[in-house]
MIDOSE-1310 file (N, C-alpha, C; in nm, 2 decimals, decimal comma, always signed):
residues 199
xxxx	+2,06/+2,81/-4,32/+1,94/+2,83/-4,41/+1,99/+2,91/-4,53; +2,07/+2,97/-4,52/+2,14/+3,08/-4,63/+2,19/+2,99/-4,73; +2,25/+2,88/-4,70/+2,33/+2,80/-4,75/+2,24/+2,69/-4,93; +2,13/+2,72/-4,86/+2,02/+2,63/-4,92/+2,07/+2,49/-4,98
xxxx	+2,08/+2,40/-4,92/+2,22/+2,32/-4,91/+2,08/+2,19/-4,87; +2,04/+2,08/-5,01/+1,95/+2,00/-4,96/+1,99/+1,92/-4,84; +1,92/+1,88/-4,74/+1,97/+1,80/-4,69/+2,07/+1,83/-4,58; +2,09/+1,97/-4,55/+2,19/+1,99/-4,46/+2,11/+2,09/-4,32
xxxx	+2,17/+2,00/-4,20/+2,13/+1,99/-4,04/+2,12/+2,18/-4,04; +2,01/+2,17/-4,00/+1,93/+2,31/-3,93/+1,92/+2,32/-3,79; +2,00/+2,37/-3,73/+1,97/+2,32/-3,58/+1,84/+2,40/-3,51; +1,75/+2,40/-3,45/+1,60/+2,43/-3,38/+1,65/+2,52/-3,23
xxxx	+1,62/+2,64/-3,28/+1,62/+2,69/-3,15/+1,45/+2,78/-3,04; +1,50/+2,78/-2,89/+1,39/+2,83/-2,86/+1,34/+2,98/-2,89; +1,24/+3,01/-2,80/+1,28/+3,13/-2,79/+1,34/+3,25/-2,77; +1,45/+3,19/-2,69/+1,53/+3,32/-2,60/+1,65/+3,24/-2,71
xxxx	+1,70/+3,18/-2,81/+1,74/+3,19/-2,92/+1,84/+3,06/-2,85; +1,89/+3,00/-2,75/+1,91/+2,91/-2,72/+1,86/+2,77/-2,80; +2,00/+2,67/-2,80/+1,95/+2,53/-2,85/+1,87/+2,44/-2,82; +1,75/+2,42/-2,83/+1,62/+2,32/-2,83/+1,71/+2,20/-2,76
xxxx	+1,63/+2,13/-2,63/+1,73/+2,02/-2,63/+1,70/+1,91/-2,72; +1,63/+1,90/-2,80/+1,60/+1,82/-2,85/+1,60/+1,84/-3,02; +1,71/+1,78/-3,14/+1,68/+1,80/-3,23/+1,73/+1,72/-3,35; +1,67/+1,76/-3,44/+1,63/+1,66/-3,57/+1,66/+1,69/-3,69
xxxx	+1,70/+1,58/-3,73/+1,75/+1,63/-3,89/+1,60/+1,62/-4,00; +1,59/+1,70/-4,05/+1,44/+1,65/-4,12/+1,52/+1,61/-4,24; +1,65/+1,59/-4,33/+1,62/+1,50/-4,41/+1,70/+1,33/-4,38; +1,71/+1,37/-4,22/+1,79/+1,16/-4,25/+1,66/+1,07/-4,13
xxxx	+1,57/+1,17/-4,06/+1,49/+1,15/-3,96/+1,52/+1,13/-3,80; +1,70/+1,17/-3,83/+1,72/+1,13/-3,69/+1,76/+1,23/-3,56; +1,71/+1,18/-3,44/+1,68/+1,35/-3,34/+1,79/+1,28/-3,24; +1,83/+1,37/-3,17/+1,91/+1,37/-3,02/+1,94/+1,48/-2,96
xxxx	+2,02/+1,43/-2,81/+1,99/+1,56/-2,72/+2,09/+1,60/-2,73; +2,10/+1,73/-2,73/+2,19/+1,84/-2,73/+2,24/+1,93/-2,63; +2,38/+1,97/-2,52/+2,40/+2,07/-2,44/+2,36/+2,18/-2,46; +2,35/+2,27/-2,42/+2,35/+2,42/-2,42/+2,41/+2,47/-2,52
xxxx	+2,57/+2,37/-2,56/+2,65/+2,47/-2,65/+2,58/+2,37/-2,78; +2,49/+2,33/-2,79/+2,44/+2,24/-2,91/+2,55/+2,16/-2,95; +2,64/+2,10/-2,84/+2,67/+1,96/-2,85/+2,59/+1,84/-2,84; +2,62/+1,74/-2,92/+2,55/+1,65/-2,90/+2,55/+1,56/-2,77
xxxx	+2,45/+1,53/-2,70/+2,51/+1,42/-2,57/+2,53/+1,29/-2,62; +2,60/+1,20/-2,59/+2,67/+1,08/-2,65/+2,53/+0,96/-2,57; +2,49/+0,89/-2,69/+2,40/+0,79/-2,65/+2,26/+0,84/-2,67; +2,23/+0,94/-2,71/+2,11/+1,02/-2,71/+2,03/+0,96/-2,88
xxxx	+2,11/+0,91/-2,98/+2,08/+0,97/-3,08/+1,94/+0,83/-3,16; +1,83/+0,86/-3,20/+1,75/+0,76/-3,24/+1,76/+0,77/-3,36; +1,67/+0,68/-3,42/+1,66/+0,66/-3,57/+1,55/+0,69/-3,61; +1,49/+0,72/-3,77/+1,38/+0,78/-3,82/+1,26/+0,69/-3,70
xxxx	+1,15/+0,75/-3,73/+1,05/+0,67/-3,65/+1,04/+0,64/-3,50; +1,13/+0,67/-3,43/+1,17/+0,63/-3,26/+1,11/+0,80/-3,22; +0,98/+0,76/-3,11/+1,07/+0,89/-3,07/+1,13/+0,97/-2,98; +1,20/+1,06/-3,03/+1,30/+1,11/-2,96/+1,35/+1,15/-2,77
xxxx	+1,48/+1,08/-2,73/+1,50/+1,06/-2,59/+1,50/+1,15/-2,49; +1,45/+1,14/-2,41/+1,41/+1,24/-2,29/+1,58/+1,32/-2,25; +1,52/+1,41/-2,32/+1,67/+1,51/-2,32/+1,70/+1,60/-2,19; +1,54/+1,62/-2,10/+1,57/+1,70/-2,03/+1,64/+1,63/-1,93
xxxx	+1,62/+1,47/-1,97/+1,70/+1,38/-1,79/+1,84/+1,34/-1,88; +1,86/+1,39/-1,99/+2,01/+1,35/-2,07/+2,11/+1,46/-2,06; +2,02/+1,59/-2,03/+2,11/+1,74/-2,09/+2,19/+1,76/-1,90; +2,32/+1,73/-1,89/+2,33/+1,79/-1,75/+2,32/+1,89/-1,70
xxxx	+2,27/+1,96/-1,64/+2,24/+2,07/-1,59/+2,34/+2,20/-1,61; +2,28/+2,30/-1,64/+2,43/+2,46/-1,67/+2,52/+2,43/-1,59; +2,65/+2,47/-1,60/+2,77/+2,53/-1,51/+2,70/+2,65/-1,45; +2,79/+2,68/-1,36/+2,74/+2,87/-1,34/+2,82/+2,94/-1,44
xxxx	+2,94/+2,90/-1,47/+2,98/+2,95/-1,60/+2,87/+3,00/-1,74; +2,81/+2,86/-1,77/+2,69/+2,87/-1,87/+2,64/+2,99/-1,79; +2,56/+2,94/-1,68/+2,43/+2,98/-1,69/+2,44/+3,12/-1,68; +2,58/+3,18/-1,66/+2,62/+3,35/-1,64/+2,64/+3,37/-1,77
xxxx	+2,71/+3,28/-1,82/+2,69/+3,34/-2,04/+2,56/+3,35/-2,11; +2,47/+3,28/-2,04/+2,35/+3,31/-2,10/+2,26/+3,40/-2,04; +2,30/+3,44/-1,97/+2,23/+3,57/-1,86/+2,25/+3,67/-1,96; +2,38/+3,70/-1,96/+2,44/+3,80/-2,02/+2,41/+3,78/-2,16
xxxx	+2,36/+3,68/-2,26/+2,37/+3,74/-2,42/+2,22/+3,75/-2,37; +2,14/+3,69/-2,31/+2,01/+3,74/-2,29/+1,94/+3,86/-2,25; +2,04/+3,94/-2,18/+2,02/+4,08/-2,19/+2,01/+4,17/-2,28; +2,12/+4,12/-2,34/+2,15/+4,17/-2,53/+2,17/+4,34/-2,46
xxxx	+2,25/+4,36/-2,40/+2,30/+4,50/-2,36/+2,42/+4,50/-2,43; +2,43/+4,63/-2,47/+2,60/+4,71/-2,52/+2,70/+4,65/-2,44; +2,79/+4,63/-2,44/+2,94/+4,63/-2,35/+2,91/+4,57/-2,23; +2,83/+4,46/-2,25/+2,83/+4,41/-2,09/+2,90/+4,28/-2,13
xxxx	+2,92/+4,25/-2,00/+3,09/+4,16/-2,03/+3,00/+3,96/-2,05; +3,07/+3,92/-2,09/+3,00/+3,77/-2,18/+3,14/+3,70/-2,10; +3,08/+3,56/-2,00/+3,16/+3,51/-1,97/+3,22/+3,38/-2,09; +3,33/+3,37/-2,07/+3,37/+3,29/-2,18/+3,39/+3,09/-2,14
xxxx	+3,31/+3,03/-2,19/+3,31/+2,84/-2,12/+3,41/+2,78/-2,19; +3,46/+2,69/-2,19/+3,52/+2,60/-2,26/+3,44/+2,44/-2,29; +3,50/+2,37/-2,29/+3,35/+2,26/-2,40/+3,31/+2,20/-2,28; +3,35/+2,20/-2,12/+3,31/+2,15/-2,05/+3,21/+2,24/-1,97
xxxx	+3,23/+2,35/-1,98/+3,11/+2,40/-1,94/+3,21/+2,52/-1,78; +3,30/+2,49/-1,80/+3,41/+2,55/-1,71/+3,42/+2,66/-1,72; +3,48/+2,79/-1,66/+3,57/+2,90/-1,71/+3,68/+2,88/-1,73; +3,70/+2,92/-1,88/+3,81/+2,95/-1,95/+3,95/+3,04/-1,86
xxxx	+4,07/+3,00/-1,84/+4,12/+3,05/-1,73/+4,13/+3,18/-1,75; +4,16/+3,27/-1,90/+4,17/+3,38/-1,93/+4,01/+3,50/-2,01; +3,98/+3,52/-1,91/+3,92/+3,61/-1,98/+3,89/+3,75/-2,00; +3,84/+3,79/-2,10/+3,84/+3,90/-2,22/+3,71/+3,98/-2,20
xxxx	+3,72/+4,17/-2,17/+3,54/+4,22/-2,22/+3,59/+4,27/-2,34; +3,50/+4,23/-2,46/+3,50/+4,28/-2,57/+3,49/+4,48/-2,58; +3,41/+4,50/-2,48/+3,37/+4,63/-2,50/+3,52/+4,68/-2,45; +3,59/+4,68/-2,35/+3,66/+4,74/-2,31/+3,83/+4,68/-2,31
xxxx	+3,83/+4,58/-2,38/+3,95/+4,50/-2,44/+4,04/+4,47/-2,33; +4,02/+4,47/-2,21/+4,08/+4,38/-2,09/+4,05/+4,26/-2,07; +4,17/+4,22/-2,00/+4,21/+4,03/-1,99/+4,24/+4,02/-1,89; +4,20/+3,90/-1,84/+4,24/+3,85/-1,63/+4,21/+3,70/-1,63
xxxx	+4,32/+3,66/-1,59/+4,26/+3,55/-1,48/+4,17/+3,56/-1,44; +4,08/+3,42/-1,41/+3,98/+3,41/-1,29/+4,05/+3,23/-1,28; +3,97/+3,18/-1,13/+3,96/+3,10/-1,12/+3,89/+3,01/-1,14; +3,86/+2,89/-1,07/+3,75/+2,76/-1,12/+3,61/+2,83/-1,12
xxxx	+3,58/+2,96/-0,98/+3,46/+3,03/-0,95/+3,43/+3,10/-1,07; +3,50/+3,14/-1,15/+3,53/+3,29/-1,23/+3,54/+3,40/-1,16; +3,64/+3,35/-1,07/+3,66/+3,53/-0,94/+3,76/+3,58/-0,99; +3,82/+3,70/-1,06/+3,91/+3,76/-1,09/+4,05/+3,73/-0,97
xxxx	+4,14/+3,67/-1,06/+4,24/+3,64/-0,95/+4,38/+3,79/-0,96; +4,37/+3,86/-0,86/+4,44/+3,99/-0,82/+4,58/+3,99/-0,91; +4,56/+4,10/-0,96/+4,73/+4,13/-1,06/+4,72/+4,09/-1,13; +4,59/+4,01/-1,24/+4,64/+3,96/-1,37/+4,57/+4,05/-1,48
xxxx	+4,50/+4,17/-1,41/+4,44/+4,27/-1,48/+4,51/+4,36/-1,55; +4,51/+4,29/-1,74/+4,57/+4,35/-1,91/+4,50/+4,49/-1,90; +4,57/+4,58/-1,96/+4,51/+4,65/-2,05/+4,50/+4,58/-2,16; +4,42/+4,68/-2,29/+4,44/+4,64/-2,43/+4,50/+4,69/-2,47
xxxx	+4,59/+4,59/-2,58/+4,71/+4,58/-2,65/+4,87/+4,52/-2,62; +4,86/+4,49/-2,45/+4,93/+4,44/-2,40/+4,92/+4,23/-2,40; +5,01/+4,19/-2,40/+5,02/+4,05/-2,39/+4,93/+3,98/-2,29; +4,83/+3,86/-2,31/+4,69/+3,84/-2,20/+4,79/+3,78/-2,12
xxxx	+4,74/+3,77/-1,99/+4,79/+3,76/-1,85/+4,82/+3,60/-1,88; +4,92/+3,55/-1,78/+4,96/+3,38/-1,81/+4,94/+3,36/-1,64; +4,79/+3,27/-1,71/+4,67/+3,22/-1,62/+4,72/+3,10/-1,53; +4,82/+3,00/-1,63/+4,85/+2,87/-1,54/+4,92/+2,93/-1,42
xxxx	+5,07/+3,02/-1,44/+5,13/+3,09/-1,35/+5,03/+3,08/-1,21; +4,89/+3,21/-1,29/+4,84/+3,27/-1,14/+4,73/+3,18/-1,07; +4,71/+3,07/-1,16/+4,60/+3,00/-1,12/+4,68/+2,94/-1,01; +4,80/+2,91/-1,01/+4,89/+2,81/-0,89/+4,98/+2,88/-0,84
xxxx	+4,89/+2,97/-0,72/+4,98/+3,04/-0,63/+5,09/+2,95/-0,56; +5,19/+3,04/-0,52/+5,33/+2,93/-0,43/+5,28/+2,91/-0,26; +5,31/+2,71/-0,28/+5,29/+2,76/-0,12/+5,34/+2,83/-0,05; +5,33/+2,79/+0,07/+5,42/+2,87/+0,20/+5,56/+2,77/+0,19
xxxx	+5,57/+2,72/+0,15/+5,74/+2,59/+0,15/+5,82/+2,61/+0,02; +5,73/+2,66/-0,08/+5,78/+2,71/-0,19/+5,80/+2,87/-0,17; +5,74/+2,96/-0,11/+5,76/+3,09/-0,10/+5,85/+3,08/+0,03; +5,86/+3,02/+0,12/+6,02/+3,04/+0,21/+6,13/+2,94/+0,16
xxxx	+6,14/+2,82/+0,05/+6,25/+2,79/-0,03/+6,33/+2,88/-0,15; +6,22/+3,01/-0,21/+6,22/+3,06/-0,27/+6,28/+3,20/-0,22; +6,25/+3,24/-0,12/+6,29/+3,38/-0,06/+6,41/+3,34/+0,00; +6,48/+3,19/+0,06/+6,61/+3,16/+0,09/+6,68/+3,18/-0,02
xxxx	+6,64/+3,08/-0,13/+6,76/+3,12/-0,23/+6,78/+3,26/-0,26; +6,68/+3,32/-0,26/+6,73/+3,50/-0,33/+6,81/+3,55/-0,21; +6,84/+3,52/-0,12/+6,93/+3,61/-0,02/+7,08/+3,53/-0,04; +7,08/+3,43/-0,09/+7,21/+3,39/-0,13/+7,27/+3,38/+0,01
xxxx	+7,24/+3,38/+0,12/+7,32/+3,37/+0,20/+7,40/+3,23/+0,19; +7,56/+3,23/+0,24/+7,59/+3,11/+0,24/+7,57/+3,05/+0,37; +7,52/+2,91/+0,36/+7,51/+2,84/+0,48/+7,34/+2,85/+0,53; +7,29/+2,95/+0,47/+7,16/+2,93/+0,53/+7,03/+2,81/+0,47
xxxx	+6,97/+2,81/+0,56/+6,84/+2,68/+0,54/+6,77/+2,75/+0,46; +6,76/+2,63/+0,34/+6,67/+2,61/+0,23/+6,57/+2,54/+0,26; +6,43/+2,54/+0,30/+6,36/+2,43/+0,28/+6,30/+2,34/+0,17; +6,24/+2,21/+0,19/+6,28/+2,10/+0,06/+6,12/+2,07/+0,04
xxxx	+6,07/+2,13/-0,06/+5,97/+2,11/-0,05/+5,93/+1,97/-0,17; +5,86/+1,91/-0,18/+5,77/+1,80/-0,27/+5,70/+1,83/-0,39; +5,65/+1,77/-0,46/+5,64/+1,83/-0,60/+5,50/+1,88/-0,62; +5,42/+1,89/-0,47/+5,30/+1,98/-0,45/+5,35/+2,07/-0,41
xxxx	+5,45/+2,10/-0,38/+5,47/+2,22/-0,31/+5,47/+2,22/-0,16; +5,47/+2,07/-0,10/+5,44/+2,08/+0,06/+5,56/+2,04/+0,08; +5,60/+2,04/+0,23/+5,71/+2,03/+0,29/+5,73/+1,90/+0,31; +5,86/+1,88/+0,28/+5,91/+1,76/+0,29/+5,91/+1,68/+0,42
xxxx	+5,83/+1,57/+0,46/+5,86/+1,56/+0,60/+6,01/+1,56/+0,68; +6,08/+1,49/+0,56/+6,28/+1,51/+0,64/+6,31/+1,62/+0,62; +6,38/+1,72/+0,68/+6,45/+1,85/+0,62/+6,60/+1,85/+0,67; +6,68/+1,87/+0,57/+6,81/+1,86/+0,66/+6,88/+2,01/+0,61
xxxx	+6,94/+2,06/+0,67/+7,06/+2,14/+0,70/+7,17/+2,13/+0,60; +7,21/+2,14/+0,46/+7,31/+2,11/+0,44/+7,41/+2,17/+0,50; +7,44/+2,29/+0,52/+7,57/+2,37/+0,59/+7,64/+2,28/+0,70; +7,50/+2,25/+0,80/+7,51/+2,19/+0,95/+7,52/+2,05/+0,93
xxxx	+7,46/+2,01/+0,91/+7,42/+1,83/+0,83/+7,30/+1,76/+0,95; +7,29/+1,88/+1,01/+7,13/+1,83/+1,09/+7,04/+1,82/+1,02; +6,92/+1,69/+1,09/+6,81/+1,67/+1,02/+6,72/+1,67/+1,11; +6,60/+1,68/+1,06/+6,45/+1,68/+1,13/+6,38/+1,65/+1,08
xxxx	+6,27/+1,61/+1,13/+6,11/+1,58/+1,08/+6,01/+1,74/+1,09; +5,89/+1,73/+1,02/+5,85/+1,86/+1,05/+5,68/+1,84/+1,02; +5,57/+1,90/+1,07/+5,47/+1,85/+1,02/+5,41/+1,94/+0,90; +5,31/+1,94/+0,85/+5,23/+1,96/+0,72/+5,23/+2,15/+0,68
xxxx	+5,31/+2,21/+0,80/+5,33/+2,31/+0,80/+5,46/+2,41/+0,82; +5,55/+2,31/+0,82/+5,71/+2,28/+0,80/+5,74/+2,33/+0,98; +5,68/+2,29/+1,04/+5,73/+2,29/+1,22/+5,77/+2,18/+1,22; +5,89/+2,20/+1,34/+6,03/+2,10/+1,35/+5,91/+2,03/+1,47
xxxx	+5,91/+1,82/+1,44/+5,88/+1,76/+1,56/+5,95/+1,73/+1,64; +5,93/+1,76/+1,77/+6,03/+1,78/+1,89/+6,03/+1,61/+1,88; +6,21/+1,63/+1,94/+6,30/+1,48/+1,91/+6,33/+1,45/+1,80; +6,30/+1,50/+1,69/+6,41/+1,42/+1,61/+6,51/+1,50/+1,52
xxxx	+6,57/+1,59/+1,61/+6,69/+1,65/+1,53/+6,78/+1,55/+1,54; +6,88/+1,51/+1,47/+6,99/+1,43/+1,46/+7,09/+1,52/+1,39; +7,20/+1,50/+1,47/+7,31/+1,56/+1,45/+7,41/+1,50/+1,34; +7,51/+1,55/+1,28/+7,62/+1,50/+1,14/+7,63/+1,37/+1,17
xxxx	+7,65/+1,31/+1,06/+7,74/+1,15/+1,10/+7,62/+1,08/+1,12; +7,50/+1,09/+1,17/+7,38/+0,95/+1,25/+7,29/+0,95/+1,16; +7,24/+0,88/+1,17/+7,11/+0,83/+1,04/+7,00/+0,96/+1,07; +6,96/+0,97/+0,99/+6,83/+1,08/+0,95/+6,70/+1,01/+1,05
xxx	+6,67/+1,08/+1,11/+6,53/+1,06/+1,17/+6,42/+0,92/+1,10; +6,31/+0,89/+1,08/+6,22/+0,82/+1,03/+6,11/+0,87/+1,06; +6,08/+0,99/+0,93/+5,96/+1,06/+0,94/+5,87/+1,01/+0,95
């Protein structure tokens, strides 16, 4: 409105200062529904004279993400912490309190994931890292290599992170099968020289 700009989109808000789901350009005539973050929903949009589409069965319902960012500016309190969404309505993996300039991971819930808690002025925590803890086949392939022992079992994990159903021995040249929790299935160790099991 500052702008005094003929012709240029005024977006309609309610009372709790939130976007109307429903809104209109008054100089081209044409209305549609809008998210929370006053995006527009795709398919929504009519022409002068139509009127305007049932936004409340078009707008998908808050995230809890939303619906906790709007809790929170609705309070309109000092230093209370504002969760931060991204355009899907998600938590953002890293977030920020303005009042007190700390940074953390959270996860998909927005639950603070342990150790990624910045001070301010320090570098923000790296979210992908802690969002994808190691499994258990990656944290005992991982703790074999650091002992360097020579000859000892490495396990072979998959590119989830889960255990490989073959595992073999390189030192020894035995193999096995193992199930979803890297335990050896009884019978099929095969000794040097013979074909590998058939996991």
């Amino acid at each position: 409105m500052a702008q005094h700009l003929t012709g240029v989109f005024i977006p309609q808000c309610d009372a709790d200062g939130n976007y109307k789901p429903v809104q209109c350009s008054g100089s081209t005539g044409y209305c549609w529904c809008v998210n929370s973050m006053g995006q527009e929903v795709a398919g929504t949009k009519n022409p002068p004279g139509r009127p305007p589409s049932n936004c409340v069965a078009a707008a998908p319902p808050k995230t809890k993400c939303e619906q906790e960012r709007d809790s929170a500016i609705a309070k309109g309190m000092p230093g209370v912490f504002i969760p931060e969404c991204d355009a899907d309505g998600n938590y953002k993996p890293v977030q920020c309190s303005g009042s007190t300039g700390y940074c953390w991971c959270v996860n998909n819930m927005g639950q603070q994931i342990a150790g990624t808690n910045t001070p301010p002025g320090q570098p923000q925590p790296n979210c992908v890292a802690a969002a994808c803890p190691k499994t258990k086949c990656q944290q005992e392939r991982d703790n074999a290599m650091v002992k360097h022992l020579t000859g000892s079992f490495i396990p072979q994990c998959d590119m989830q992170g889960n255990y490989n159903p073959l595992q073999c021995w390189g030192s020894t040249g035995y193999c096995w099968c193992v199930d979803s929790t890297g335990q050896q299935t009884a019978g099929t160790k095969t000794p040097p020289g013979h074909p590998p099991p058939n996991c």
